[in-house]
C-alpha positions in Angstrom: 4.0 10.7 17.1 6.1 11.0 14.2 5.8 11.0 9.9 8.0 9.4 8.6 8.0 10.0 4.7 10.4 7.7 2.5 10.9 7.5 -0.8 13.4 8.4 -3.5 13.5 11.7 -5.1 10.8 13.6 -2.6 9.9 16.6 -4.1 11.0 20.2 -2.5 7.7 20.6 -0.9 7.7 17.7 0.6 11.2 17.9 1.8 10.3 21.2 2.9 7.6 19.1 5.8 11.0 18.1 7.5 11.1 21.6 9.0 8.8 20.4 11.8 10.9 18.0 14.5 7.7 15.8 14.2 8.3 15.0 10.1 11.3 13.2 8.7 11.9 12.8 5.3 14.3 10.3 4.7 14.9 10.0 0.9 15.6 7.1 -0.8 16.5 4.2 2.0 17.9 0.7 1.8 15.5 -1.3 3.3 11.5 -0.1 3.5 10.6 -2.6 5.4 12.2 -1.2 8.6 10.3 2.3 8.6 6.8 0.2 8.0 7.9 -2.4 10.7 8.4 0.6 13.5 4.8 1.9 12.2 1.4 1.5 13.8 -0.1 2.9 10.8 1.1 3.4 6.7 -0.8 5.8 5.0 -1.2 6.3 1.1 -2.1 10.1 0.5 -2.2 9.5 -3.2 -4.8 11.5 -5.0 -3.6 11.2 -8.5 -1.8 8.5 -10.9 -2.4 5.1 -11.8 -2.5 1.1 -11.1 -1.6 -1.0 -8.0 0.5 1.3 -5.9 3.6 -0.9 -4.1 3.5 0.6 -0.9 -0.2 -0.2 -0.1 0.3 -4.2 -1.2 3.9 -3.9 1.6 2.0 -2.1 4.0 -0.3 -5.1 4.1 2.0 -8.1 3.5 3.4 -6.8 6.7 1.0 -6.1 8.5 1.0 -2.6 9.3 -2.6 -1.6 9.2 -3.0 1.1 6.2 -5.4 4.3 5.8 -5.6 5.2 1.7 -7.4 7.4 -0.6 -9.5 5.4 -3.2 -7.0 6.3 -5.6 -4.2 4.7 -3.8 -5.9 1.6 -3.8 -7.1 1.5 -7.2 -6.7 -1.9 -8.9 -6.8 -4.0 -5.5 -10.1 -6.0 -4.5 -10.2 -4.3 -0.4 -12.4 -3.0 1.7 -13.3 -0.1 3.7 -12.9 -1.2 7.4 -11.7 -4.8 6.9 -8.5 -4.7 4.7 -7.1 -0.7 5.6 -9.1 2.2 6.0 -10.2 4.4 2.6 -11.0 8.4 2.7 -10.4 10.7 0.4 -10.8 14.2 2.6 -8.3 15.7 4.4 -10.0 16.1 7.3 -11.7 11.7 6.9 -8.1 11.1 6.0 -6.7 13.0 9.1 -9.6 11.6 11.3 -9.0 7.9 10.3 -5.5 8.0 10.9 -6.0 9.4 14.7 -9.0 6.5 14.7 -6.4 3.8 14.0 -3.3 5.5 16.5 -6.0 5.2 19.2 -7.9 2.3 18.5 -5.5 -1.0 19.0 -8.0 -3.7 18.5 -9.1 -1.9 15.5 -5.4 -2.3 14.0 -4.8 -5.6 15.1 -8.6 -6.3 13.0 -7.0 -4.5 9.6 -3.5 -6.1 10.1 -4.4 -9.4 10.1 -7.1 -9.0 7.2 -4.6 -6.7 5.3 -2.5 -9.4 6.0 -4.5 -12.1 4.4 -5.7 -10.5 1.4 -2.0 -10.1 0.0 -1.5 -13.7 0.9 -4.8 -14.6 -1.1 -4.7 -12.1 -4.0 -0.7 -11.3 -4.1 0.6 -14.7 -4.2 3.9 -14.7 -6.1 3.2 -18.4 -6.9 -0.6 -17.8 -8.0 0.9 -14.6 -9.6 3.6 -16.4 -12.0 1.4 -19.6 -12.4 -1.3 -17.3 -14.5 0.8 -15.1 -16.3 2.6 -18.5 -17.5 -1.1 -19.5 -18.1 -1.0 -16.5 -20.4 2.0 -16.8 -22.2 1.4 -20.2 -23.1 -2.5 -19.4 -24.8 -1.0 -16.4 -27.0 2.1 -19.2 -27.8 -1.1 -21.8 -28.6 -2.9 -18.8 -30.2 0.3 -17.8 -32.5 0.7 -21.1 -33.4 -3.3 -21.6 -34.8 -2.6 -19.1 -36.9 0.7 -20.1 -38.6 -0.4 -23.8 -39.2 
């Protein structure tokens, strides 16, 4: 088994995880999509920040099952043991991981309902078609109140 951590800028401590043969850190890369496309499993460590985190909603879309901290997932309607996996322990975290490298039906389960639930609630269509919603009730709303 390998970690493979990508991302731009990774901070010294996490470059320093590299040290081990079974961690690379790779930096910034051109295309994510091939390092989650080689994984069985994405996980989301996150345990501080805010909003929709990216790499949870890719994970998903394609369809490499996911294990996140609730903080990591914040802002997105899933749930434990359909859509990805949530703990927020080390040692759950840790645990769920290994669950999800040994257990093949139970990835093939949270792929294709990780899967779906970008497809339902990530929708670049659906997404655009209600923010243009939006836009045009504060246009209607602007123009109530000039005339």
């Amino acid at each position: 088994v390998k970690l493979y951590v990508v991302g731009q800028r990774p901070p010294g401590k996490v470059k320093d995880l590299a040290r081990d043969p079974h961690v690379i850190v790779t930096g910034m890369v051109e295309d994510v999509r091939s390092y989650y496309l080689r994984s069985a499993v994405a996980i989301c460590p996150i345990r501080f920040g805010a909003g929709t985190l990216n790499k949870v909603i890719e994970s998903l879309a394609l369809g490499v099952p996911v294990v996140s901290t609730s903080q990591g997932c914040t802002g997105m309607r899933v749930k434990h043991g359909r859509d990805l996996l949530i703990a927020d322990e080390p040692e759950e975290f840790a645990a769920r991981v290994i669950e999800l490298m040994e257990n093949r039906a139970l990835r093939d389960t949270l792929s294709a309902h990780g899967r779906q639930l970008v497809e339902r609630e990530h929708d670049w269509e659906d997404i655009v078609s209600r923010l243009e919603e939006i836009y045009y009730e504060v246009l209607d709303e602007r123009a109530s109140r000039r005339g």
